[in-house]
gemmi code that builds the backbone of each chain (N, CA, C; Angstrom):
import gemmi

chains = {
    "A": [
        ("UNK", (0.844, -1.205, 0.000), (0.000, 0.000, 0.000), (0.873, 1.247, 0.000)),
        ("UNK", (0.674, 2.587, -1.055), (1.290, 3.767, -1.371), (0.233, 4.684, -0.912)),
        ("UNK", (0.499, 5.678, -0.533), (-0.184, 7.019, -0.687), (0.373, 7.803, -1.940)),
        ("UNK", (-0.476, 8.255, -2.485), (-0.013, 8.543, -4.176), (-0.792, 10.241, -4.236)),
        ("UNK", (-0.800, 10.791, -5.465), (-0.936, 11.512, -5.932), (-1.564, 11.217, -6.884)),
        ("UNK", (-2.811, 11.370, -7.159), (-3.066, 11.488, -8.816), (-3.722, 12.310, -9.122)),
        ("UNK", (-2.991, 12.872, -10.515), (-3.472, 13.503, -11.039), (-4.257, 13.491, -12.478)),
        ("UNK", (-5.471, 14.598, -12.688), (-5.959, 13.854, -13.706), (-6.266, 15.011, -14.738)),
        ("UNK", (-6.368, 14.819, -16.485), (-5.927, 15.630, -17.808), (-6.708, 15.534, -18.377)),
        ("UNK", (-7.168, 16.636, -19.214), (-8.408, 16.514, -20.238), (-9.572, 15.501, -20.371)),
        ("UNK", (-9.796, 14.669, -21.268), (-11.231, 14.304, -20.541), (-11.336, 12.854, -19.881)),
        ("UNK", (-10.330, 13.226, -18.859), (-10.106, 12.283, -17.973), (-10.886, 12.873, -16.926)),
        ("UNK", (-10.571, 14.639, -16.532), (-11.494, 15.392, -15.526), (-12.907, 15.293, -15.790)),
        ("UNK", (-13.780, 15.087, -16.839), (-14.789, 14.606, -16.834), (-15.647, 13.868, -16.274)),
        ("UNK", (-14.718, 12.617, -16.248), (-15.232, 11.301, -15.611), (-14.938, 11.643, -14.045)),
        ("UNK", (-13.609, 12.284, -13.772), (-13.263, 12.019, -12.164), (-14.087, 13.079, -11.643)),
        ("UNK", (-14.628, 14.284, -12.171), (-15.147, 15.343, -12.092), (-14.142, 16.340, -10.946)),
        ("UNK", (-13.029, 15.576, -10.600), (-11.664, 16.585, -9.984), (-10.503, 16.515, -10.802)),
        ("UNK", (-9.367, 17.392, -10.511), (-8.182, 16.852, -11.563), (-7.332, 16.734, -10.419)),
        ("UNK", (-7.321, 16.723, -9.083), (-6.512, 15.899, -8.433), (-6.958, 15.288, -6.754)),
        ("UNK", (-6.414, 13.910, -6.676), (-6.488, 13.517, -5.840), (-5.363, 12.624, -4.961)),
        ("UNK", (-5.162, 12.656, -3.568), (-4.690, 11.979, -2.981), (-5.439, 10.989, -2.547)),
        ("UNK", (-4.632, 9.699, -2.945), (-5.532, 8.277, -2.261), (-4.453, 6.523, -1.874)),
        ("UNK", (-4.940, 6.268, -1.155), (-3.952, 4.719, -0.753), (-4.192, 4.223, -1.951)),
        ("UNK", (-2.960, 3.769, -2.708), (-3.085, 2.815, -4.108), (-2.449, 1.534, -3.732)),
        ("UNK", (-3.041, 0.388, -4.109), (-2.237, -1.065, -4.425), (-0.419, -0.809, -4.576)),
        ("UNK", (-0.233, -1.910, -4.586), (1.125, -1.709, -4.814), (2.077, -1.389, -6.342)),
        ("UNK", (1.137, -1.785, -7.297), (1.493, -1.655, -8.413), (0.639, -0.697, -9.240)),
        ("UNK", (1.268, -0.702, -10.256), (0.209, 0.076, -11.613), (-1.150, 0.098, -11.723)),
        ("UNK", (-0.675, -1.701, -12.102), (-1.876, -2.275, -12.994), (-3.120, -2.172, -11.750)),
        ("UNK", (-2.401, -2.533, -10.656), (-3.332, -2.787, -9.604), (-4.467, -1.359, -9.100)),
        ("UNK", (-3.582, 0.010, -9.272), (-3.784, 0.986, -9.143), (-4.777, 1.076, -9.951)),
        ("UNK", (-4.612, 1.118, -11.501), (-5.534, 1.460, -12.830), (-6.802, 0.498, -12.763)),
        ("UNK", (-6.957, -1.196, -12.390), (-7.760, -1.303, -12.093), (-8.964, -1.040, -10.635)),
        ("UNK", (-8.205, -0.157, -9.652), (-9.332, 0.208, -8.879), (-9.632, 1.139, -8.914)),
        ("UNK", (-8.901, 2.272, -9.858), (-9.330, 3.367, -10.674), (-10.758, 3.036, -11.689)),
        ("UNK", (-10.788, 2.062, -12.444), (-11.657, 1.722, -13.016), (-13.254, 1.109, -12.133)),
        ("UNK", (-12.795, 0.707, -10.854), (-14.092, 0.500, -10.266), (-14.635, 1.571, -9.803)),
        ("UNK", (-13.671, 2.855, -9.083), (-14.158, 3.758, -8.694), (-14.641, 4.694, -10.353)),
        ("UNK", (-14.264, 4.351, -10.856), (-14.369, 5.879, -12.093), (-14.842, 4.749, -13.429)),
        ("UNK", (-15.857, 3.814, -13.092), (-16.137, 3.105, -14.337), (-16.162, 3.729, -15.621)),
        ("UNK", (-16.409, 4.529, -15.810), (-15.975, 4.997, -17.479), (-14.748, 5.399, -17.764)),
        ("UNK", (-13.524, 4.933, -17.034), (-12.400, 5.024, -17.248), (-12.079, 4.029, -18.327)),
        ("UNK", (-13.021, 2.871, -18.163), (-12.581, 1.827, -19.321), (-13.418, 1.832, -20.807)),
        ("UNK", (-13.658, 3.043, -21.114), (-14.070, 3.407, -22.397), (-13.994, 4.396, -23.071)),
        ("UNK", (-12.533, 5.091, -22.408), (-11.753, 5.880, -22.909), (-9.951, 5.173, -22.885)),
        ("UNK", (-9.439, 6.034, -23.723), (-8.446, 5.491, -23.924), (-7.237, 6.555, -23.161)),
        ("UNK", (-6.484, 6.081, -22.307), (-5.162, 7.044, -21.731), (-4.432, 6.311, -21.127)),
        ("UNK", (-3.128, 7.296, -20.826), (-1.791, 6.366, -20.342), (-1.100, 6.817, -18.846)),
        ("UNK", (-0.622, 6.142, -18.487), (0.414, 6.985, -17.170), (1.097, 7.038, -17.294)),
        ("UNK", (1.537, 8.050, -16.663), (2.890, 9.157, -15.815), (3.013, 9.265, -14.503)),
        ("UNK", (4.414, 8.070, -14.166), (4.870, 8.158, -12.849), (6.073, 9.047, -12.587)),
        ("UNK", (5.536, 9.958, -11.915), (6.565, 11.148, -11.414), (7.040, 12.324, -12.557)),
        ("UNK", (6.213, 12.223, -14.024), (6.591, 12.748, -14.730), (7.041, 12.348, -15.961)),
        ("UNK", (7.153, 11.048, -16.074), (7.787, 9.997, -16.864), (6.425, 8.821, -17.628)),
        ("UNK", (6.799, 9.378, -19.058), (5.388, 8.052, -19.177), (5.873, 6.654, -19.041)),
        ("UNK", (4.676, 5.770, -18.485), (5.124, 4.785, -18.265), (4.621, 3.365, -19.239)),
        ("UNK", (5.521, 2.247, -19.435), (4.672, 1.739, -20.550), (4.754, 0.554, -19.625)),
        ("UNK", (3.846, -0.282, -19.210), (3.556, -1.598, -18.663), (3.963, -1.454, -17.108)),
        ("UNK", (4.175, -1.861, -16.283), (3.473, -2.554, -15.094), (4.585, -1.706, -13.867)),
        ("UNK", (4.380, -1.161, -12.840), (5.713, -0.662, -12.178), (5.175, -0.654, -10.883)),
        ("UNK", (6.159, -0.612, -9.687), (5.883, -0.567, -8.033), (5.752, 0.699, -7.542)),
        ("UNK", (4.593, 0.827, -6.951), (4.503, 2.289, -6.542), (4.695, 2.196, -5.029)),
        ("UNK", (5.129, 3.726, -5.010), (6.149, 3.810, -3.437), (4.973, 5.185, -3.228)),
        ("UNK", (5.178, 5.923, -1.381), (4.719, 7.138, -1.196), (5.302, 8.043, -2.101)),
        ("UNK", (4.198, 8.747, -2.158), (4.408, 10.337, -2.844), (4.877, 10.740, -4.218)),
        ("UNK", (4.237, 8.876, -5.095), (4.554, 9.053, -6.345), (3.022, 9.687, -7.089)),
        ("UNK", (3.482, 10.843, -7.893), (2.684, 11.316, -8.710), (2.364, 10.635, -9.935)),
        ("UNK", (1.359, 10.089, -9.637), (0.822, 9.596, -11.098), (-0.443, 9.924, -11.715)),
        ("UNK", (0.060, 10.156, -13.003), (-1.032, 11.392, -13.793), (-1.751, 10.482, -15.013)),
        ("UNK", (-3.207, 10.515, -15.295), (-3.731, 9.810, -16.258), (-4.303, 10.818, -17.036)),
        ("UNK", (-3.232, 10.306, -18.564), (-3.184, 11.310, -19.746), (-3.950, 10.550, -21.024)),
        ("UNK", (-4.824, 11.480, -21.267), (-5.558, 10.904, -22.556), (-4.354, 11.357, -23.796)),
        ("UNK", (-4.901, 10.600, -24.492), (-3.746, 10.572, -26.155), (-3.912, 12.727, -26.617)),
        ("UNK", (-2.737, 13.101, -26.632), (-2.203, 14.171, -26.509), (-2.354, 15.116, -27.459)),
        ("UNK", (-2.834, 16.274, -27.243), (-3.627, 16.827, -28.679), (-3.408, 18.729, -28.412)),
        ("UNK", (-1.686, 18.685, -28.613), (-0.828, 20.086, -28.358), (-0.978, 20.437, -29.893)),
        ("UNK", (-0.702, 21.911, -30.157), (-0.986, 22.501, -31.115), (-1.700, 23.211, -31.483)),
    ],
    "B": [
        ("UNK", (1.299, 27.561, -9.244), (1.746, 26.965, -10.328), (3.503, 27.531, -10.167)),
        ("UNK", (4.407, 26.943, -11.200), (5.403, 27.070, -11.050), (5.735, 27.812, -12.751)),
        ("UNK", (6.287, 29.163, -13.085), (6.480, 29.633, -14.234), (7.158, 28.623, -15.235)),
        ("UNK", (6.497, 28.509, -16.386), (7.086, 27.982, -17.353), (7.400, 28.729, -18.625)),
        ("UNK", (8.617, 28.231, -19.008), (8.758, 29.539, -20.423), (8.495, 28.768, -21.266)),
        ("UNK", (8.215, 27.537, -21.530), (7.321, 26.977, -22.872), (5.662, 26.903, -23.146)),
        ("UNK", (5.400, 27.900, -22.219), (3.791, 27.811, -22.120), (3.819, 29.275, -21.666)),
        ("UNK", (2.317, 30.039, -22.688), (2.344, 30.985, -22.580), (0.603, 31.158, -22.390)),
        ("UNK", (0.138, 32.175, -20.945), (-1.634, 31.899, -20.990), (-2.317, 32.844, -22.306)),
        ("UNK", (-3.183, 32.240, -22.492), (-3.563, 33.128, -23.870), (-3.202, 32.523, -25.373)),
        ("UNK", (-3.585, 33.931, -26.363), (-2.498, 33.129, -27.918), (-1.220, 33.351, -27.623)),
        ("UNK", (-0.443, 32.414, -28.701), (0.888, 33.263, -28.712), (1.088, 34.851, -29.699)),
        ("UNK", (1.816, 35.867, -28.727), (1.140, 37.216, -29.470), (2.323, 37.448, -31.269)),
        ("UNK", (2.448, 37.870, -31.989), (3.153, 37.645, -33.074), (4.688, 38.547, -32.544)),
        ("UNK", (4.493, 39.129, -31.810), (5.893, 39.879, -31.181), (6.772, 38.689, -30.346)),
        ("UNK", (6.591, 37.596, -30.387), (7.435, 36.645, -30.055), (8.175, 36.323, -30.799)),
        ("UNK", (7.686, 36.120, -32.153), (8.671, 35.870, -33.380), (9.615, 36.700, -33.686)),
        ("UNK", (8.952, 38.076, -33.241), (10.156, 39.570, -34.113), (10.846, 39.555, -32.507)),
        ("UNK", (11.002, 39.525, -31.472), (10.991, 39.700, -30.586), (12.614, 38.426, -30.887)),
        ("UNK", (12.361, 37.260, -31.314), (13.301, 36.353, -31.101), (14.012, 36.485, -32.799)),
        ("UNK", (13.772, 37.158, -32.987), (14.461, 37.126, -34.849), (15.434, 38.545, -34.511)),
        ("UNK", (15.243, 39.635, -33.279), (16.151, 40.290, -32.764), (17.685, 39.785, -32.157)),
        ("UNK", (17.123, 38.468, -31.237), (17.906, 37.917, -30.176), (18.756, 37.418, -31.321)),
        ("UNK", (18.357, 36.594, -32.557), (19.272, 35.829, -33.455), (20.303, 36.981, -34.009)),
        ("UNK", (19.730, 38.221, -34.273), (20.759, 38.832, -35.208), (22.075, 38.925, -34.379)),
        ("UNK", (21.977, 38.641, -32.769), (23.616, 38.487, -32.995), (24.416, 37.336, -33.352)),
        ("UNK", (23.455, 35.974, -33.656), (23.889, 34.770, -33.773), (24.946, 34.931, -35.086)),
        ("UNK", (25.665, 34.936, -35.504), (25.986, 35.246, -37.191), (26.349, 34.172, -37.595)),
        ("UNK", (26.189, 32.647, -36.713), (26.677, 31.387, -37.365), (25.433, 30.698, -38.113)),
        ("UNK", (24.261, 31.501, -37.970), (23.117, 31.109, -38.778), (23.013, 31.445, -39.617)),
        ("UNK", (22.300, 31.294, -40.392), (22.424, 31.590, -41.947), (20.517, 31.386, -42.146)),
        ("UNK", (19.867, 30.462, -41.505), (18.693, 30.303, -41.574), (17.636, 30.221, -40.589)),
        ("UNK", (16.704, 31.018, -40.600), (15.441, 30.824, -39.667), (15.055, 30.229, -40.419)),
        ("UNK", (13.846, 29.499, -39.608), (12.601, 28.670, -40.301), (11.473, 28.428, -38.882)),
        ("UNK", (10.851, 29.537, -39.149), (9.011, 29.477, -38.429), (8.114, 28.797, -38.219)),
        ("UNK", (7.609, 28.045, -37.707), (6.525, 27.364, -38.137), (4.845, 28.386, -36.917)),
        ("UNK", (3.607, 28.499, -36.964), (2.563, 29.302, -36.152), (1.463, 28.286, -36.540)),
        ("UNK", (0.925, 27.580, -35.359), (-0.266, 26.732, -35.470), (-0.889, 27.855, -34.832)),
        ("UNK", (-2.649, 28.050, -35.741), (-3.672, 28.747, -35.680), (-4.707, 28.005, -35.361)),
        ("UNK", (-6.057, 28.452, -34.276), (-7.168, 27.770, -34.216), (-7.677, 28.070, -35.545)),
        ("UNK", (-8.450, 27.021, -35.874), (-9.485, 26.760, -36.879), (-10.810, 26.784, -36.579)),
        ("UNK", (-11.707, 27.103, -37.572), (-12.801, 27.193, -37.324), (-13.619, 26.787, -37.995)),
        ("UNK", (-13.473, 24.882, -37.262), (-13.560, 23.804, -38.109), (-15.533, 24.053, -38.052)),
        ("UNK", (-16.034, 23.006, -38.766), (-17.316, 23.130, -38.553), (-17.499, 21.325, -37.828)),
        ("UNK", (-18.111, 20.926, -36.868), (-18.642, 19.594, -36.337), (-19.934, 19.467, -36.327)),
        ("UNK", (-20.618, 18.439, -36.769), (-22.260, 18.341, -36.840), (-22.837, 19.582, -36.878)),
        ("UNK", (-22.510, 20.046, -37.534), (-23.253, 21.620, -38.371), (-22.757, 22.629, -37.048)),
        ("UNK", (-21.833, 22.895, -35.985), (-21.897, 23.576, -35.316), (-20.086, 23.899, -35.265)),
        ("UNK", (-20.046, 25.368, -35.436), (-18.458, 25.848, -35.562), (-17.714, 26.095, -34.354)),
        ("UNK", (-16.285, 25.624, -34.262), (-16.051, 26.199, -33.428), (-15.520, 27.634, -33.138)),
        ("UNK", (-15.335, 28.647, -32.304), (-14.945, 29.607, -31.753), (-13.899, 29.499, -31.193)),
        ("UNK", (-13.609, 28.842, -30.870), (-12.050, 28.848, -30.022), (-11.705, 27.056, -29.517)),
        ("UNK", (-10.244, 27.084, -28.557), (-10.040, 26.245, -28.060), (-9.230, 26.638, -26.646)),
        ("UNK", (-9.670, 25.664, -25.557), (-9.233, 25.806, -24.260), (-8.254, 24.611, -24.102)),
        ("UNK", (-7.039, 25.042, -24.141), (-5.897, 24.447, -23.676), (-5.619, 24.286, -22.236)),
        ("UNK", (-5.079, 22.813, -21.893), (-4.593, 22.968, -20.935), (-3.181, 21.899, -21.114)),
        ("UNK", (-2.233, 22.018, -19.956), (-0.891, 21.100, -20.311), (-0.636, 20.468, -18.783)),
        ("UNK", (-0.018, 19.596, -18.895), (0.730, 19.305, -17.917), (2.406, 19.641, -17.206)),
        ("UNK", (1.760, 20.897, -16.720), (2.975, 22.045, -16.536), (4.219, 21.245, -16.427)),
        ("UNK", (4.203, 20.529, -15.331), (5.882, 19.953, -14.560), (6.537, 19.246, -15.904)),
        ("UNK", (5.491, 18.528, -16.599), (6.278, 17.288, -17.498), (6.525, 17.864, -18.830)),
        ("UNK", (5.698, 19.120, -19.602), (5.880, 20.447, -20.337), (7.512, 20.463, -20.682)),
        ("UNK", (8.005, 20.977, -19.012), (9.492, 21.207, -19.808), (10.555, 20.089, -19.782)),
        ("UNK", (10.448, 19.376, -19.490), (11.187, 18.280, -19.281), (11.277, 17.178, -21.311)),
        ("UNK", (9.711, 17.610, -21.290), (9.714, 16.827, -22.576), (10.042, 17.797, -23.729)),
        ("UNK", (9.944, 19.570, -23.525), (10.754, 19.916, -24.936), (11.739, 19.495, -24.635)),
        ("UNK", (12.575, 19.645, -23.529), (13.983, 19.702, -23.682), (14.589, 18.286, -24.105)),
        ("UNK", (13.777, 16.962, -23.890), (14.479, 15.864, -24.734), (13.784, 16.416, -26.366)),
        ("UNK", (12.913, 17.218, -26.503), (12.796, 16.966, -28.423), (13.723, 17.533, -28.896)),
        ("UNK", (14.024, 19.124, -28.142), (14.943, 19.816, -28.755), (16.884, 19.195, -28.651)),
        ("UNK", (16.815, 17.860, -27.697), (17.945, 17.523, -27.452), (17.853, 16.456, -28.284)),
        ("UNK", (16.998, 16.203, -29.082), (16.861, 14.786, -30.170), (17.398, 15.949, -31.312)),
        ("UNK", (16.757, 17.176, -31.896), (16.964, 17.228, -33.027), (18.416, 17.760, -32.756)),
        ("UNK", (18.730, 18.237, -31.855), (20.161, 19.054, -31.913), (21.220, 17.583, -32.128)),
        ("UNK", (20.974, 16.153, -31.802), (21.568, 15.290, -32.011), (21.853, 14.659, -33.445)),
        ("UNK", (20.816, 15.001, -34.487), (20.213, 14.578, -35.393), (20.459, 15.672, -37.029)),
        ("UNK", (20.592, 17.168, -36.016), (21.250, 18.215, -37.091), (22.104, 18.765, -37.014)),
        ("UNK", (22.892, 18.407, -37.401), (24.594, 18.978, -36.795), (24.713, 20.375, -36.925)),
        ("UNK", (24.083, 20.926, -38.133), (24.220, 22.451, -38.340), (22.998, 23.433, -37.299)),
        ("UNK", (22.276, 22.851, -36.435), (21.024, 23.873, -35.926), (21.998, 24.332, -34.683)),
        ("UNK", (21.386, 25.607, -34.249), (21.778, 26.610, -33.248), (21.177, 26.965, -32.231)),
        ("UNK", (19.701, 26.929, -32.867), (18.491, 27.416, -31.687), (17.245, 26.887, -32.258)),
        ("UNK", (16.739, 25.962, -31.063), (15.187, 25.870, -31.099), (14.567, 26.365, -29.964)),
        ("UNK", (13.457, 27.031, -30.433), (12.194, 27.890, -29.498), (10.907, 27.306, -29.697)),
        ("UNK", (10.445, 26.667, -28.925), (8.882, 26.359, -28.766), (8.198, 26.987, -27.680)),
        ("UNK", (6.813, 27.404, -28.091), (6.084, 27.809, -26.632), (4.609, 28.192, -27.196)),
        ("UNK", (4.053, 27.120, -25.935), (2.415, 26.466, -26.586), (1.596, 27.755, -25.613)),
        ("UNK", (0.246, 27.558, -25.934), (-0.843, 28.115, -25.422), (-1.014, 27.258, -24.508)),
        ("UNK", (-2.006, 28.147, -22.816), (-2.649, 27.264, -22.291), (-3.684, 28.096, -22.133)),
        ("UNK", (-5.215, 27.861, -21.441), (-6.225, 28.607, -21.455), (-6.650, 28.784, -23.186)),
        ("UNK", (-7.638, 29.736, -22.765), (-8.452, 30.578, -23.914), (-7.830, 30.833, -25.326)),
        ("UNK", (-8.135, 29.987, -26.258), (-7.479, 30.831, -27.781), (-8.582, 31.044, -28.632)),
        ("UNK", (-8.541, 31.959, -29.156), (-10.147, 32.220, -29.932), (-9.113, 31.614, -31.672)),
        ("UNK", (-10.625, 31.685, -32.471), (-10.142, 31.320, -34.067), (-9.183, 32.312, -34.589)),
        ("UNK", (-8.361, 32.046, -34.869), (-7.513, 32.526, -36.012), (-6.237, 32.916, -34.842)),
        ("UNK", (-6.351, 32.950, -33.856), (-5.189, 33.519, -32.893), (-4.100, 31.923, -32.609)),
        ("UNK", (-3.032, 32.286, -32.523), (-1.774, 31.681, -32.669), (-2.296, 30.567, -31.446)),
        ("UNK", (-1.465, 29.464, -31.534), (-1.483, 28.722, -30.554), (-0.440, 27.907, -29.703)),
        ("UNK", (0.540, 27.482, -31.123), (1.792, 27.468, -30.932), (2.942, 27.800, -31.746)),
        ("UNK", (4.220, 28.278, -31.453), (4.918, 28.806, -32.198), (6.359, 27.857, -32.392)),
        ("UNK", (7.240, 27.961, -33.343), (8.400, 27.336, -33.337), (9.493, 27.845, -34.442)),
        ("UNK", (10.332, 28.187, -33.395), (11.626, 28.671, -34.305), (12.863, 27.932, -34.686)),
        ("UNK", (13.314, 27.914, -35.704), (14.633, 27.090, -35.545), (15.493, 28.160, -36.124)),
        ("UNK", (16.849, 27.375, -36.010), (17.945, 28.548, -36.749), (19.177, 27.467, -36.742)),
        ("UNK", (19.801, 27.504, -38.188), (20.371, 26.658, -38.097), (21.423, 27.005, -39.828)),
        ("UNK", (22.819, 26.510, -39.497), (23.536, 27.354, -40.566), (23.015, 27.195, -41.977)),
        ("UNK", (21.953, 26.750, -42.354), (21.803, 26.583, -43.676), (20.376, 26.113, -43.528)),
        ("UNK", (19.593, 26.633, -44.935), (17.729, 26.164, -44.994), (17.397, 24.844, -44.720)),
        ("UNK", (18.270, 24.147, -45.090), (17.939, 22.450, -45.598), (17.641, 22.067, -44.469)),
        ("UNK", (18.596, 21.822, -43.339), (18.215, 21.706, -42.029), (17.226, 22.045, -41.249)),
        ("UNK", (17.223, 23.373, -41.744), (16.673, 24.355, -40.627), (14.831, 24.443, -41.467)),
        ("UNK", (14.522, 23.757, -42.722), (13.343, 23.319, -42.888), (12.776, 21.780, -41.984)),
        ("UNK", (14.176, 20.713, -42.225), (14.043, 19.523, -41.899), (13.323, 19.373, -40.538)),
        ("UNK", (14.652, 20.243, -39.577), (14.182, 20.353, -38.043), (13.255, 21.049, -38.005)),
        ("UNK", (12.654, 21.691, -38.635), (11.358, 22.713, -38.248), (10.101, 21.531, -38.298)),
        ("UNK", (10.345, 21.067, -39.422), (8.747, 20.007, -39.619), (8.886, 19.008, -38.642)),
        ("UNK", (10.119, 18.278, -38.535), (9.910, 17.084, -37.355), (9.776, 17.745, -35.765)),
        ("UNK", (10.164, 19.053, -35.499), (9.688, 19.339, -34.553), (8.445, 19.514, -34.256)),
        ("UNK", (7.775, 19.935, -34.918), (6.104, 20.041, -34.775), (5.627, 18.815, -34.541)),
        ("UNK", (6.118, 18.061, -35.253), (5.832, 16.264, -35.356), (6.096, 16.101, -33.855)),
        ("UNK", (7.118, 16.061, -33.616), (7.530, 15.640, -32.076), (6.634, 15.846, -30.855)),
        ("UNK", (6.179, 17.836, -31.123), (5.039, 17.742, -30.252), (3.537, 17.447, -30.102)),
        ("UNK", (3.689, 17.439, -31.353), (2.321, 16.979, -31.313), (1.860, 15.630, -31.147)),
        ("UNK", (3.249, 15.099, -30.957), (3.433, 13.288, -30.436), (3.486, 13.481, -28.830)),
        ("UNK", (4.470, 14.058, -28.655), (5.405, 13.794, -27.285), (4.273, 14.985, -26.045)),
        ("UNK", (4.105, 16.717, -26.326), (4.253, 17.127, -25.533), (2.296, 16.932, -24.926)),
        ("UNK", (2.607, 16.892, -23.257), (1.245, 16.684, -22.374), (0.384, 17.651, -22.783)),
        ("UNK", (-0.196, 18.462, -23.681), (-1.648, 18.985, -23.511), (-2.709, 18.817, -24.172)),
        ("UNK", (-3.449, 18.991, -23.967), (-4.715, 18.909, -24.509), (-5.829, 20.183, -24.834)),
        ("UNK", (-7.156, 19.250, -25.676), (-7.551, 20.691, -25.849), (-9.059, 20.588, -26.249)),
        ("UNK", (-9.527, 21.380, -25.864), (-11.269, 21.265, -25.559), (-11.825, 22.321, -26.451)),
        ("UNK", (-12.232, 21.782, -27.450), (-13.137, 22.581, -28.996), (-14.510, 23.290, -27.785)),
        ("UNK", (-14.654, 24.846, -28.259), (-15.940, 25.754, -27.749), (-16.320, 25.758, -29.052)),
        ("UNK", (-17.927, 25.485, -29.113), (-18.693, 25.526, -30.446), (-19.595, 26.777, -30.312)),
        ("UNK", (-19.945, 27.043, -31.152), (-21.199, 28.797, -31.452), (-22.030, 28.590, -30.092)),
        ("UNK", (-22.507, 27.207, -30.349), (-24.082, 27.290, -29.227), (-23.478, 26.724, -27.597)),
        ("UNK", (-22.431, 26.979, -27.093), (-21.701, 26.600, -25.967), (-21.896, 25.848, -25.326)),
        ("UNK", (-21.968, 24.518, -26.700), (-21.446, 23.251, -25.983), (-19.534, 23.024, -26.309)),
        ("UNK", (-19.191, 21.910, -25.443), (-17.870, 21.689, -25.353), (-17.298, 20.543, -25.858)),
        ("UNK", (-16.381, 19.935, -27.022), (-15.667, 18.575, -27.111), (-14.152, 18.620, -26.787)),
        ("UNK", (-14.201, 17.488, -25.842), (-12.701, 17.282, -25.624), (-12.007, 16.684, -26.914)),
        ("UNK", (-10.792, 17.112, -27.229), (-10.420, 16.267, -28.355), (-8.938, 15.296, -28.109)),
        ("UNK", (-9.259, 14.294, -27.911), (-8.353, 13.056, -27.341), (-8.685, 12.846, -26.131)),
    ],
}
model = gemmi.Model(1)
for chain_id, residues in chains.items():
    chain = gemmi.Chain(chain_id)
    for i, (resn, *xyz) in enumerate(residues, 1):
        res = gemmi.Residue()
        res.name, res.seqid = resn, gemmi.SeqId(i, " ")
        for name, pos in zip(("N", "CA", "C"), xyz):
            atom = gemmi.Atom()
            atom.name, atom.element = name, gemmi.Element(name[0])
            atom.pos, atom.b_iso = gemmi.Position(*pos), 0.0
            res.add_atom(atom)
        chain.add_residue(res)
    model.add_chain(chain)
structure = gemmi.Structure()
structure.add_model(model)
structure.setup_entities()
């Protein structure tokens, strides 16, 4: 168990209806993203990625306190 | 929030460009600018236009990720000197700037090359996003 940071990006704030929260996460990612999805069920019918600490992340990682992790929909600068 | 110089609130105003085409004239190892100015559009969606777009970015990770694009192309063009990017966040109405990009680099060839793959880069790499305002004020996120 982590105390985390998350933060949340375009129409990701939709669904969470905040763009940030502190909350106890699982120990991992995946574990994280799926209880993200029970709390925020329409998380799984959009498409986005994470960012731990700033860094995108691609597949599965251990989360420690006071890691910021941010859920970014596909990126649309310009 | 913490100031960022690749993000600017508002459009980007056109005195950024003359503003940085000053700073170059003392460069004299350049030989070439090359500009690039993304503009809102004022696309039409299910019969309804938009008016603007509301940007937002992900400030902290913003500068961290020009500075690997601009440290990819400086790897990649041996002759470039200076790259300048700096996006909108908040409010941009139609036709007002949104993002800007300068290169400078001893010769055109380059300094076209790196100009186009930089745009490419961010519009791959950098965190923001952006929420279409239509005539009758409804809102689409886009991505």
């Amino acid at each position: 168990m982590a105390t985390v940071n998350l933060i949340y990006f375009g129409s990701v704030t939709d669904i969470t209806g905040i763009s940030s929260e502190r909350a106890d996460s699982p120990a991992t990612l995946d574990e994280l993203n799926e209880m993200l999805k029970v709390r925020y069920p329409k998380l799984s019918v959009i498409s986005y990625r994470f960012s731990v600490n700033r860094q995108l992340i691609t597949g599965n990682r251990q989360l420690v306190d006071g890691d910021d992790i941010a859920l970014l929909p596909p990126f649309a600068g310009g | 929030m913490a100031p960022n110089s690749y993000l600017i609130e508002g459009p980007v105003p056109a005195t950024w460009l003359s503003d940085l085409t000053t700073v170059e004239r003392e460069k004299t190892a350049a030989g070439a600018l090359a500009f690039f100015l993304g503009k809102v559009r004022d696309d039409i969606v299910d019969g309804k236009t938009v008016t603007g777009i509301e940007y937002s970015a992900y400030r902290e990770m913003v500068e961290p990720v020009i500075e690997s694009i601009k440290a990819e192309l400086f790897n990649k063009y041996s002759e470039l000197t200076q790259v300048d990017i700096v996006h909108s966040t908040g409010l941009v109405k139609c036709g007002e700037n949104s993002l800007a990009v300068m290169v400078s680099s001893g010769h055109r060839k380059q300094a076209f090359s790196a100009l186009a793959e930089c745009v490419e880069l961010i519009k791959e790499k950098l965190p923001v996003w952006k929420k279409e305002l239509f005539s009758d004020g409804t809102t689409r996120w886009i991505g």
